[in-house]
Backbone as ProteinMPNN parsed JSONL, in Angstrom:
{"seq_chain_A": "XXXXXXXXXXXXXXXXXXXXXXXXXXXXXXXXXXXXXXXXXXXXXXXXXXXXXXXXXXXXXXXXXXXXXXXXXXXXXXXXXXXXXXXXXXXXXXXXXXXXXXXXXXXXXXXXXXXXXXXXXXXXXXXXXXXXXXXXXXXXXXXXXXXXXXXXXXXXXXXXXXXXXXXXXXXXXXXXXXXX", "coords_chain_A": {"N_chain_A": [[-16.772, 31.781, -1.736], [-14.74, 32.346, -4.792], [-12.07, 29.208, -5.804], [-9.418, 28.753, -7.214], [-8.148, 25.171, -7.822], [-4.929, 23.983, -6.413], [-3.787, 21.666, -5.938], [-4.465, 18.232, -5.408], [-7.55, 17.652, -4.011], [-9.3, 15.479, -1.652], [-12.821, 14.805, -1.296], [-12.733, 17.299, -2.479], [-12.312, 18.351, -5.22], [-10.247, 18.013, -8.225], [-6.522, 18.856, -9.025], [-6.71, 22.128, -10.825], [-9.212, 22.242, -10.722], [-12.014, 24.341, -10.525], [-13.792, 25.226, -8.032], [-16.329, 26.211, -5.207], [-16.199, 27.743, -1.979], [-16.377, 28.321, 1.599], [-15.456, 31.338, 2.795], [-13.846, 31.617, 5.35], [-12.392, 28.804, 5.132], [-11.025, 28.652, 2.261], [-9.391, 30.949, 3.432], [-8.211, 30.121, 5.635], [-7.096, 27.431, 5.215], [-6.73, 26.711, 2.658], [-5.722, 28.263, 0.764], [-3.303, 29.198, 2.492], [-1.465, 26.747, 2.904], [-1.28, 26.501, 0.574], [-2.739, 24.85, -1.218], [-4.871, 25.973, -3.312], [-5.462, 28.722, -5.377], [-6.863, 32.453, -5.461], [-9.681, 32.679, -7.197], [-9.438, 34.916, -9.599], [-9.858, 37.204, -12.33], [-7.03, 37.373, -14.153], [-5.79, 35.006, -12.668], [-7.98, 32.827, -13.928], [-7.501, 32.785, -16.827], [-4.833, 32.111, -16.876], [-4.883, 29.406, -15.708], [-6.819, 28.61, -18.063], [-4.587, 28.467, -19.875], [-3.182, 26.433, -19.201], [-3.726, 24.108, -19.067], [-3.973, 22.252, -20.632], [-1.295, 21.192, -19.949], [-1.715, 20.401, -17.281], [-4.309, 18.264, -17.819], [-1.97, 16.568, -19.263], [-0.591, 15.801, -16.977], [-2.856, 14.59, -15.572], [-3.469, 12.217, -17.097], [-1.229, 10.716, -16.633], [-1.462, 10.027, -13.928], [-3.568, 8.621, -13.712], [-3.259, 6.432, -15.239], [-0.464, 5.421, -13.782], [-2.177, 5.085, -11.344], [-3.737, 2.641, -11.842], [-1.885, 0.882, -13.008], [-1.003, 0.151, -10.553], [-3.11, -0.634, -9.471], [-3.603, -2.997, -10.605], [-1.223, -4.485, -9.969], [-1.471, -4.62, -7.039], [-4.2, -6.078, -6.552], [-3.369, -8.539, -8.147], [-1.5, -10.667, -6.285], [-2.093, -12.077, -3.692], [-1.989, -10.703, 0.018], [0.706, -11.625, 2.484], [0.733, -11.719, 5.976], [2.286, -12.027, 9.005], [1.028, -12.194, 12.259], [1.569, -12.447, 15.636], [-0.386, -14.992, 17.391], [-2.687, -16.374, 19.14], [-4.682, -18.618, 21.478], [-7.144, -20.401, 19.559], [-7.051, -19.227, 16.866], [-6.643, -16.429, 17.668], [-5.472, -13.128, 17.273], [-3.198, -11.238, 18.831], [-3.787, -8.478, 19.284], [-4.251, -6.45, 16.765], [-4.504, -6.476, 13.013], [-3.02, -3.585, 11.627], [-3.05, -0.668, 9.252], [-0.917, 0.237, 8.677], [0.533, -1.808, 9.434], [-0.196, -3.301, 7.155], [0.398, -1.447, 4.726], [2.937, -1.817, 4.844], [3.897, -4.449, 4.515], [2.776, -4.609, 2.126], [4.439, -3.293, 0.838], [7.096, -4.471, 0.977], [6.675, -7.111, -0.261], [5.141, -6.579, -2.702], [6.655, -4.37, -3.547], [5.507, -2.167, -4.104], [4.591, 1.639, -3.296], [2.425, 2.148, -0.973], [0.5, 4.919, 0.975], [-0.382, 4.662, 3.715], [-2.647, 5.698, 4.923], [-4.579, 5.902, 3.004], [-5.364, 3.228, 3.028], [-8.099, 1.606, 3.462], [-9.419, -0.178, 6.215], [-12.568, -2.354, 6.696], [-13.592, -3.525, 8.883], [-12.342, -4.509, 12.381], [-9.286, -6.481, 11.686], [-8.801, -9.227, 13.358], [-8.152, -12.29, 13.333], [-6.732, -14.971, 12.538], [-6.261, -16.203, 8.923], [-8.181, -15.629, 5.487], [-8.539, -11.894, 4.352], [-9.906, -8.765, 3.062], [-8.85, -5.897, 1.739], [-9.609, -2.307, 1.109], [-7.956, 0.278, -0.691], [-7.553, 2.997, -2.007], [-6.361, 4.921, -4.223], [-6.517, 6.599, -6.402], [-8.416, 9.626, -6.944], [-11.438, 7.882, -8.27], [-10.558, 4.971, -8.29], [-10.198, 2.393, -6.87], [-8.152, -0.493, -5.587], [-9.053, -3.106, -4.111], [-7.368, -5.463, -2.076], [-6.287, -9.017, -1.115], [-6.217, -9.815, 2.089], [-3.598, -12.139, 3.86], [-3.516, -13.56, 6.96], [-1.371, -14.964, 8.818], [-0.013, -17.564, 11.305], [2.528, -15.94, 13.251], [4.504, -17.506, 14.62], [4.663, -20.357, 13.911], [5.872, -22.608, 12.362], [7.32, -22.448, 8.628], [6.28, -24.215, 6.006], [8.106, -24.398, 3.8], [9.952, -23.902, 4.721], [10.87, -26.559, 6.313], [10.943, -28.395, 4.529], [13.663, -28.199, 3.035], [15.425, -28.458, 5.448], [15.054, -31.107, 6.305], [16.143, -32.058, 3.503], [18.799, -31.624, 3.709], [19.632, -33.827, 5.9], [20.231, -36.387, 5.058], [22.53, -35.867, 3.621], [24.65, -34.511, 5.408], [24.847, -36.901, 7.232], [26.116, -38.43, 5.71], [28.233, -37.014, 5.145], [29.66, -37.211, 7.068], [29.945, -39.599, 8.307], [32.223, -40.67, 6.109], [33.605, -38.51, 6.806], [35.314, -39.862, 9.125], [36.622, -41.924, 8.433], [38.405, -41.459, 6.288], [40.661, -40.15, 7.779], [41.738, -42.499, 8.91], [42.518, -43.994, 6.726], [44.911, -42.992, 6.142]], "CA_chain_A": [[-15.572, 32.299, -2.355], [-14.181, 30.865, -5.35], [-10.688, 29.401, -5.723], [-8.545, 27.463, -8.021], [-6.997, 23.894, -6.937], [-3.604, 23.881, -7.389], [-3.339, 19.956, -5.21], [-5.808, 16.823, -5.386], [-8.092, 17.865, -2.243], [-9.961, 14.773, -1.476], [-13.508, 15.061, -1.531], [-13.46, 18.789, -3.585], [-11.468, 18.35, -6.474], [-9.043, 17.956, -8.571], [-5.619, 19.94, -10.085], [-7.067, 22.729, -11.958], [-10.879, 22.522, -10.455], [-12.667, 25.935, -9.774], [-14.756, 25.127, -6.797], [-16.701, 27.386, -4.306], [-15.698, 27.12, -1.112], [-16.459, 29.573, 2.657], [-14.296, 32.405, 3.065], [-12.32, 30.68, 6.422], [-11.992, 27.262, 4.556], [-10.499, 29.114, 1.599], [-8.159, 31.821, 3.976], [-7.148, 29.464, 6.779], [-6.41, 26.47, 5.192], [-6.232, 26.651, 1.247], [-4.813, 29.343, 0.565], [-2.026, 29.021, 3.692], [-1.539, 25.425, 2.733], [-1.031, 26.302, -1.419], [-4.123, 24.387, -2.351], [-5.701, 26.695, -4.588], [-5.265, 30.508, -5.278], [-8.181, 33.015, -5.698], [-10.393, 32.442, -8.938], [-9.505, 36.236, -10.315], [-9.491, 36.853, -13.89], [-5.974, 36.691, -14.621], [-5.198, 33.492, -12.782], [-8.438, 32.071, -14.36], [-6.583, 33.366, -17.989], [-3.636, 31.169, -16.829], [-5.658, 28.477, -15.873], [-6.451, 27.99, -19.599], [-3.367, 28.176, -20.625], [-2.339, 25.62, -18.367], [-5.359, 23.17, -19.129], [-3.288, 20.618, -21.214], [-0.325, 20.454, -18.745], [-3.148, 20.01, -16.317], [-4.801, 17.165, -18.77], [-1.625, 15.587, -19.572], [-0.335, 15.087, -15.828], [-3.755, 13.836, -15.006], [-3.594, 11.301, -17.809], [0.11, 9.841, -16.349], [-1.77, 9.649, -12.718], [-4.711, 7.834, -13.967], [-2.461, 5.23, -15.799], [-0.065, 4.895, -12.404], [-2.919, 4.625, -10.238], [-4.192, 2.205, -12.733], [-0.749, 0.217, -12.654], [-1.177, 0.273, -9.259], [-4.193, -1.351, -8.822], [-3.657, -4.365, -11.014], [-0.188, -5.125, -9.352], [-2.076, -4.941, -5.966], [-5.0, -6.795, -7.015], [-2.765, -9.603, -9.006], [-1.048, -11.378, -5.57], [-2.322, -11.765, -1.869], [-0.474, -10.255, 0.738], [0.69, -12.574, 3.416], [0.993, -10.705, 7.487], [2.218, -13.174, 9.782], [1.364, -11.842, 12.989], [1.675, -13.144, 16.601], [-1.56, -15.638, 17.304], [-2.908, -16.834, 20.811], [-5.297, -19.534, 21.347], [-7.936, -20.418, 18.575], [-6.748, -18.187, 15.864], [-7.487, -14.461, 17.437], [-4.604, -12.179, 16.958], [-3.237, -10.559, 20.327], [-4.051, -6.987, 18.951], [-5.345, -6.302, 15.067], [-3.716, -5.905, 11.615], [-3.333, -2.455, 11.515], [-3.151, -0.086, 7.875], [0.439, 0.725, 8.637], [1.517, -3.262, 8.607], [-0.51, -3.484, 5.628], [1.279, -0.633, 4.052], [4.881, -2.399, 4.856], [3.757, -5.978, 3.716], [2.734, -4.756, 0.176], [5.775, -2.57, 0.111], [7.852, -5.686, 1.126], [6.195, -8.146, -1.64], [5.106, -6.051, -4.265], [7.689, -3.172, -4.052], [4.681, -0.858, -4.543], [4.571, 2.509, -1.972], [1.335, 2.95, -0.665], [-0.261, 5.526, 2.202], [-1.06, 3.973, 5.081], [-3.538, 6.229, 5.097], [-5.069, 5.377, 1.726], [-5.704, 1.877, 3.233], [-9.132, 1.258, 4.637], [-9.633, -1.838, 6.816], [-13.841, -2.27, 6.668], [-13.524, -4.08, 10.203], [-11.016, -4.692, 12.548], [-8.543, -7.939, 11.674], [-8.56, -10.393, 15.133], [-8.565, -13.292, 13.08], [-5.9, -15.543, 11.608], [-7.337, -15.946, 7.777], [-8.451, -14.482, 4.28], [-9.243, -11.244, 4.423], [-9.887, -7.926, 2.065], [-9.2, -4.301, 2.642], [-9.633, -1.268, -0.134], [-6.885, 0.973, -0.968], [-7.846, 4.312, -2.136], [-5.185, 5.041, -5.035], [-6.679, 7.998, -6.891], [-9.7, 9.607, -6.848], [-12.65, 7.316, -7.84], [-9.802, 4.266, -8.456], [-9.522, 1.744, -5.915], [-8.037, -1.444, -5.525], [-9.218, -4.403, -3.284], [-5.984, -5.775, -1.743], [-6.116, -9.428, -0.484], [-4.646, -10.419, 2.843], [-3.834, -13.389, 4.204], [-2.949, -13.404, 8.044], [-0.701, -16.079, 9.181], [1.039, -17.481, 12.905], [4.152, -15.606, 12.58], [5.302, -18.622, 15.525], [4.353, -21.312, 13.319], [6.854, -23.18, 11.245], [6.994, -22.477, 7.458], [6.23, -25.457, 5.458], [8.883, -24.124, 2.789], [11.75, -24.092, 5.567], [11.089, -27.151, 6.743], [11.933, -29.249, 3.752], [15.351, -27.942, 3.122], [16.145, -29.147, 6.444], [15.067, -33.062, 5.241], [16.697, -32.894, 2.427], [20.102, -31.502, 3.658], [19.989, -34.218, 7.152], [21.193, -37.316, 4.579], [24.095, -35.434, 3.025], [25.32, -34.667, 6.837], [25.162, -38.011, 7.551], [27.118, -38.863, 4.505], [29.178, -36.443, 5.147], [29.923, -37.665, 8.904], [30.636, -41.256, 7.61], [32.935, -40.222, 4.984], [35.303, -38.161, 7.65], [36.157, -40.539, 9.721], [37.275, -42.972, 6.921], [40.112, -40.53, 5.54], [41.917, -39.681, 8.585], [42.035, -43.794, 9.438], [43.359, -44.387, 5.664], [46.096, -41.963, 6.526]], "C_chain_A": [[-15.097, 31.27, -3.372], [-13.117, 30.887, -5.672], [-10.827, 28.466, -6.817], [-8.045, 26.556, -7.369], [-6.074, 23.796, -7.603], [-2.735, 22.423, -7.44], [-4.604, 19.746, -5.564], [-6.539, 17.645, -4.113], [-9.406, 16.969, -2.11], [-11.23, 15.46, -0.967], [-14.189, 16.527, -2.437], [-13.356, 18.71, -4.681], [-10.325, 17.85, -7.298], [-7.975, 19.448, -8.92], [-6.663, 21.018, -11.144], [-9.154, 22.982, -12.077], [-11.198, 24.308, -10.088], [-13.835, 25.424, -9.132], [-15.015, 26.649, -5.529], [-16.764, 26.372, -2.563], [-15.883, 27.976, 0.202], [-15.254, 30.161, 2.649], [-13.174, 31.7, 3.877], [-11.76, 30.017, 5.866], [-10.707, 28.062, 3.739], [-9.304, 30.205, 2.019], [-7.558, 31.304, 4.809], [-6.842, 28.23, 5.737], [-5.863, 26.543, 3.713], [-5.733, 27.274, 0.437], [-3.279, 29.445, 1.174], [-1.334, 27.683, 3.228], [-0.982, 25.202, 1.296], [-1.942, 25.165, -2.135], [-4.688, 25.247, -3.081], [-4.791, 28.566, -4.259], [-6.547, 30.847, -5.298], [-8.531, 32.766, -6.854], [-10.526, 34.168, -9.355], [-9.544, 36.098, -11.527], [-8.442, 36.857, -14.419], [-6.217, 35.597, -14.19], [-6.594, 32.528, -13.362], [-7.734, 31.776, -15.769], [-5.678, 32.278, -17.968], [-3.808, 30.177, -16.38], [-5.987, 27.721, -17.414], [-5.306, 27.771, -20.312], [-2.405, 26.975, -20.254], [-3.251, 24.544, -18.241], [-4.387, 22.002, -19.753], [-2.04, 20.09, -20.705], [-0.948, 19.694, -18.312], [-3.735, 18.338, -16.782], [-3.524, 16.154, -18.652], [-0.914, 14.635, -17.856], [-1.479, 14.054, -14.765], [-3.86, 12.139, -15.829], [-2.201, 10.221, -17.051], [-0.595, 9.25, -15.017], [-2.734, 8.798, -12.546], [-4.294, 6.556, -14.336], [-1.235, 4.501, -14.853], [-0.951, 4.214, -11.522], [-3.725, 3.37, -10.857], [-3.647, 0.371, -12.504], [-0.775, -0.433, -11.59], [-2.23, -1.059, -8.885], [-4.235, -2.975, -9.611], [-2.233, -5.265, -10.35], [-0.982, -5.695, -7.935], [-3.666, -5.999, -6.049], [-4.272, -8.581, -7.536], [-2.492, -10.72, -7.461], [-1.646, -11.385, -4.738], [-1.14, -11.431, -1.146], [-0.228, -11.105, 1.674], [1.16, -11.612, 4.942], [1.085, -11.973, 8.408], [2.686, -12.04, 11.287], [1.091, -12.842, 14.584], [0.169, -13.621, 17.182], [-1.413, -16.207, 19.213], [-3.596, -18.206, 20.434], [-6.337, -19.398, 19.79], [-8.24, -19.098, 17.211], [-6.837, -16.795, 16.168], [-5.649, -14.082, 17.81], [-4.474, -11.591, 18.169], [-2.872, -9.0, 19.268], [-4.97, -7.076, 17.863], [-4.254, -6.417, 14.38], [-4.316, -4.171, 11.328], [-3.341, -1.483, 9.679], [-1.479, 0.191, 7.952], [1.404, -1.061, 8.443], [1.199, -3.693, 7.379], [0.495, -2.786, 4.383], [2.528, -1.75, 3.957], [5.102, -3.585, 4.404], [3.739, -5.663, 2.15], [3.864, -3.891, -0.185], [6.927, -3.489, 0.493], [7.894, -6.702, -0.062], [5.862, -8.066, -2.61], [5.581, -5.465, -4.582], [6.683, -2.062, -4.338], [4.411, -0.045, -3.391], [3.158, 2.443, -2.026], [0.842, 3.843, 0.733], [-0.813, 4.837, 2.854], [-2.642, 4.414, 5.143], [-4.872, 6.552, 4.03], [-5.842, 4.369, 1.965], [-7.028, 2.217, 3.972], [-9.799, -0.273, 5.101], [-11.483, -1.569, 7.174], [-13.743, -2.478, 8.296], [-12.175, -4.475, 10.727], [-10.71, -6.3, 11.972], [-7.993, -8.317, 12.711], [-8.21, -11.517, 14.377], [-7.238, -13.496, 11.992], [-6.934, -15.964, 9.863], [-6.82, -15.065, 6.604], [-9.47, -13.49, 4.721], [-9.603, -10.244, 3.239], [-10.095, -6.608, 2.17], [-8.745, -3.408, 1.197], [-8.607, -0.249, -0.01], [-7.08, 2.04, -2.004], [-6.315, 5.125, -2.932], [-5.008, 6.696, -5.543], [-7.779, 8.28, -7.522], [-11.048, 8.387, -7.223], [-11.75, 5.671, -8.172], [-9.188, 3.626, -7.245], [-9.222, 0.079, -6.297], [-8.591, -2.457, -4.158], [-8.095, -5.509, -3.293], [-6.54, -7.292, -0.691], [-5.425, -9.998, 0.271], [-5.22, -11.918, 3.431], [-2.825, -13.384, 5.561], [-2.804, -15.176, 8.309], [-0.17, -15.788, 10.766], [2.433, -16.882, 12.214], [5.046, -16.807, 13.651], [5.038, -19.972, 14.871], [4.939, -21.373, 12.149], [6.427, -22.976, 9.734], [7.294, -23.78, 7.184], [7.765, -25.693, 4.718], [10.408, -24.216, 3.515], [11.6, -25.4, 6.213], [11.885, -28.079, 5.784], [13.281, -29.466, 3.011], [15.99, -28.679, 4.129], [16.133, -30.694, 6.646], [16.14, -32.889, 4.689], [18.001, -32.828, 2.773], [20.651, -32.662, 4.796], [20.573, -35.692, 6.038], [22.744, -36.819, 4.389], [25.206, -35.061, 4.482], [25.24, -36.198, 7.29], [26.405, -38.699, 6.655], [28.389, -38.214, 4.993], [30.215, -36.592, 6.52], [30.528, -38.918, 8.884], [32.08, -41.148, 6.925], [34.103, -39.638, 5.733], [36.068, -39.103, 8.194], [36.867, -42.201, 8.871], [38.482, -42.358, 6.356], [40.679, -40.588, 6.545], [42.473, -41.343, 8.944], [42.723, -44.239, 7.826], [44.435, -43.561, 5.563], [46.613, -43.031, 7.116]], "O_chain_A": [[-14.991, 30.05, -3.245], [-12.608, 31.975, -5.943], [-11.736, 27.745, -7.23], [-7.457, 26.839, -6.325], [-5.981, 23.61, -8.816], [-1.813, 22.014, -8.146], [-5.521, 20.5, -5.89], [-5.818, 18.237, -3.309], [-10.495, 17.477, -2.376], [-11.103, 16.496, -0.314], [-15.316, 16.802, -2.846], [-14.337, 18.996, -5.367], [-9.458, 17.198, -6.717], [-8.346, 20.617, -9.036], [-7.261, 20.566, -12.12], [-9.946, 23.49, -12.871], [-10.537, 25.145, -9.473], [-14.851, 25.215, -9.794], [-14.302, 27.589, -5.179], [-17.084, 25.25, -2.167], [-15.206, 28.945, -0.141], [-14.172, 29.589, 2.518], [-12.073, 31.315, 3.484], [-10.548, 30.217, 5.796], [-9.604, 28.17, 4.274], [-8.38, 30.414, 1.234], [-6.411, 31.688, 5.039], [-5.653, 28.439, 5.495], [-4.65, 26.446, 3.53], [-5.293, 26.836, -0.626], [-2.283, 29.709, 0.501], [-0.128, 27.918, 3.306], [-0.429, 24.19, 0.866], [-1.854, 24.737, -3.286], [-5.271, 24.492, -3.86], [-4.056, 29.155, -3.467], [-7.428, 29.993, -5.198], [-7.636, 32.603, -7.684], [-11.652, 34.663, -9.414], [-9.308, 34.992, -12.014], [-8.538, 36.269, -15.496], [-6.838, 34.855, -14.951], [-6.346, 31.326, -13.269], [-7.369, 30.616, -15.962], [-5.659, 31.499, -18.921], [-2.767, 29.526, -16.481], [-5.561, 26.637, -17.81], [-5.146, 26.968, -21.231], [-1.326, 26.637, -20.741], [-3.476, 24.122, -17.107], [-4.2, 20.93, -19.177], [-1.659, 18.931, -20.868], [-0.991, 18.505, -18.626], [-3.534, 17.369, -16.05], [-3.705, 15.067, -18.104], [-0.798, 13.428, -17.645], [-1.278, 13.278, -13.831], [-4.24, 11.121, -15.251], [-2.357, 9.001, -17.017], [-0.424, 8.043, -14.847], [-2.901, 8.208, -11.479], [-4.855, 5.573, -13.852], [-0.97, 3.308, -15.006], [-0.737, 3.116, -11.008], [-4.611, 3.066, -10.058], [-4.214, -0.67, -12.172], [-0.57, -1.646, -11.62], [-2.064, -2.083, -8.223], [-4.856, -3.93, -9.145], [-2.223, -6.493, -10.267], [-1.121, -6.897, -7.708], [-3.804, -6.684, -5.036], [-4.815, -9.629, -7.183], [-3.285, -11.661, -7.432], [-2.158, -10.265, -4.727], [0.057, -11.631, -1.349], [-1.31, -11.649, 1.895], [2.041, -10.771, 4.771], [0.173, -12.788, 8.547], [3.725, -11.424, 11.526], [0.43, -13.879, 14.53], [-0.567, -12.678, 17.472], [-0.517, -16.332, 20.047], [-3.295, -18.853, 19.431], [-6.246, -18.418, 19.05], [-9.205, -18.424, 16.85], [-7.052, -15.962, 15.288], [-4.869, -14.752, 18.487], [-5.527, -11.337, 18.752], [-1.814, -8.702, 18.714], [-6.098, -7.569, 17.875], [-3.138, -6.465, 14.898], [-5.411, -3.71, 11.005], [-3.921, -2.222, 8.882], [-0.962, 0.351, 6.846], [2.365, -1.396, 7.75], [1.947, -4.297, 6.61], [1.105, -3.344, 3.471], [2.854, -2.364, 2.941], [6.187, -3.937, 3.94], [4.381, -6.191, 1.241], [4.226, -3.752, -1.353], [7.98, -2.954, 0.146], [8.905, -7.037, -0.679], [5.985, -8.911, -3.497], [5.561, -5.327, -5.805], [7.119, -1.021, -4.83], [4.013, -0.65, -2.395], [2.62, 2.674, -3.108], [0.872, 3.11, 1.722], [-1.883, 4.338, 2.508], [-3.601, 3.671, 5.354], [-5.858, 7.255, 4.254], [-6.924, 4.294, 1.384], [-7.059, 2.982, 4.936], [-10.431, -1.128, 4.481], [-11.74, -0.608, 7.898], [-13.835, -1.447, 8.963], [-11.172, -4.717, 10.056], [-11.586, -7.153, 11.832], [-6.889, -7.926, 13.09], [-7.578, -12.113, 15.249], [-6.82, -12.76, 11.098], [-8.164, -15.959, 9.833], [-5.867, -14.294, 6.487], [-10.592, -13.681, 5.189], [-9.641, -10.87, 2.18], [-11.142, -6.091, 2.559], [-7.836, -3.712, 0.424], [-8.464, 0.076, 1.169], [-6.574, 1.715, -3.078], [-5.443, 5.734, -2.313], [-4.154, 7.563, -5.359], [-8.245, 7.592, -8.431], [-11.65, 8.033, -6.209], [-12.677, 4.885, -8.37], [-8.153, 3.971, -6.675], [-9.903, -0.529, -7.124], [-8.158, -2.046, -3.081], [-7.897, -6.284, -4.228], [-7.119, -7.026, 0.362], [-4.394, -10.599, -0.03], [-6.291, -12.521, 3.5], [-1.609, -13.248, 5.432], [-3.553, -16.139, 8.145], [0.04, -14.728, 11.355], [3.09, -17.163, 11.211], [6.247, -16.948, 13.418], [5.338, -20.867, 15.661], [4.782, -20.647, 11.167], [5.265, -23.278, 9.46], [8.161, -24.46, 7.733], [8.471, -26.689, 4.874], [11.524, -24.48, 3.067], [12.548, -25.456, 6.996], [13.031, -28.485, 5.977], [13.802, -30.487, 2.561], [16.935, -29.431, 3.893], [17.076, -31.356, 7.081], [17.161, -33.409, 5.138], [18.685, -33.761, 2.352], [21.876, -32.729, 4.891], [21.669, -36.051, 6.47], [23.785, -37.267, 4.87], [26.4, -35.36, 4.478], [26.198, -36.336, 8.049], [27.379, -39.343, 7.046], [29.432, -38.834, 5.202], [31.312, -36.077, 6.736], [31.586, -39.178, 9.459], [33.021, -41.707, 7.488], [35.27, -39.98, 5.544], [37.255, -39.272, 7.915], [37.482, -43.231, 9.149], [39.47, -43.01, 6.021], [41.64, -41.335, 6.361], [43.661, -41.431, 9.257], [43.663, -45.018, 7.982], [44.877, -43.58, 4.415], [47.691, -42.95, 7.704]]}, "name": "protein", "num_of_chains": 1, "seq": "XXXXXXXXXXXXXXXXXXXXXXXXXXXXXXXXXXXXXXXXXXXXXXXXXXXXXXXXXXXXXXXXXXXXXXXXXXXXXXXXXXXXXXXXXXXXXXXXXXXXXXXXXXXXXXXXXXXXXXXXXXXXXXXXXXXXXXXXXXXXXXXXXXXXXXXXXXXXXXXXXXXXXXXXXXXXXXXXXXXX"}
């Protein structure tokens, strides 16, 4: 049977594909669902007429997903999750903390379900997991799993630098109220 796509439908098509497809496929799900209509000769008719919409919304999604992939590509992500003995991770890094880290640090949404982790992540470390943006457009996203119980370097030295000026500042009181 052949239909029009009226959605993306991973592995068939795109917006605006005419693909052949079994009767069920095409009456239980894509049809019910508003993925495609029937390929009749009107709505093929209005299909052409609707070819450079079609074109130009594919051109904006190509240049997002595009966007996309050089933001995610540009930084590492950092996942600081809870560590046991000799670096192994008490669980994994799953695709859903991935998701929430790069939408934490890069501000960019992505599908959890977009994300594919090759192997699981046990292991404190650099790692690298693909992210499935839009159709043949992926990015390679690296992470970098950290102890989330293990002191940041970056907070420690604030707390140096501010322990003189409390001292100073401790000295310094009890000197005024005695010149009173």
């Amino acid at each position: 049977m052949k239909v029009i796509l009226l959605k993306e439908l991973p592995g068939k098509g795109g917006e605006g594909d005419v693909i052949e497809v079994a009767r069920g496929f095409a009456n239980n799900f894509l049809l019910r669902q508003g993925y495609a209509v029937l390929a009749t000769k009107g709505n093929l008719k209005q299909l052409e007429d609707r070819r450079k919409n079609i074109a130009k919304r594919e051109e904006v999604r190509v240049a997002t997903a595009e966007d996309t992939k050089s933001k995610l590509e540009a930084a590492p992500i950092t996942i600081a999750a809870k560590v046991g003995d000799e670096g192994q991770l008490f669980g994994s890094v799953t695709s859903q903390m991935v998701a929430d880290a790069i939408a934490g640090q890069l501000e960019v949404e992505v599908d959890r379900r977009r994300i594919e982790v090759s192997k699981a992540i046990k292991q404190v470390g650099e790692h690298e997991v693909s992210v499935s943006l839009y159709r043949e457009i992926r990015a390679t996203v690296k992470l970098s799993v950290v102890d989330a119980e293990a002191p940041a370097p970056a907070a420690e030295e604030p707390a140096e630098a501010e322990a003189p000026e409390a001292v100073e500042a401790a000295e310094e009181a009890p000197e005024a109220p005695a010149a009173e």
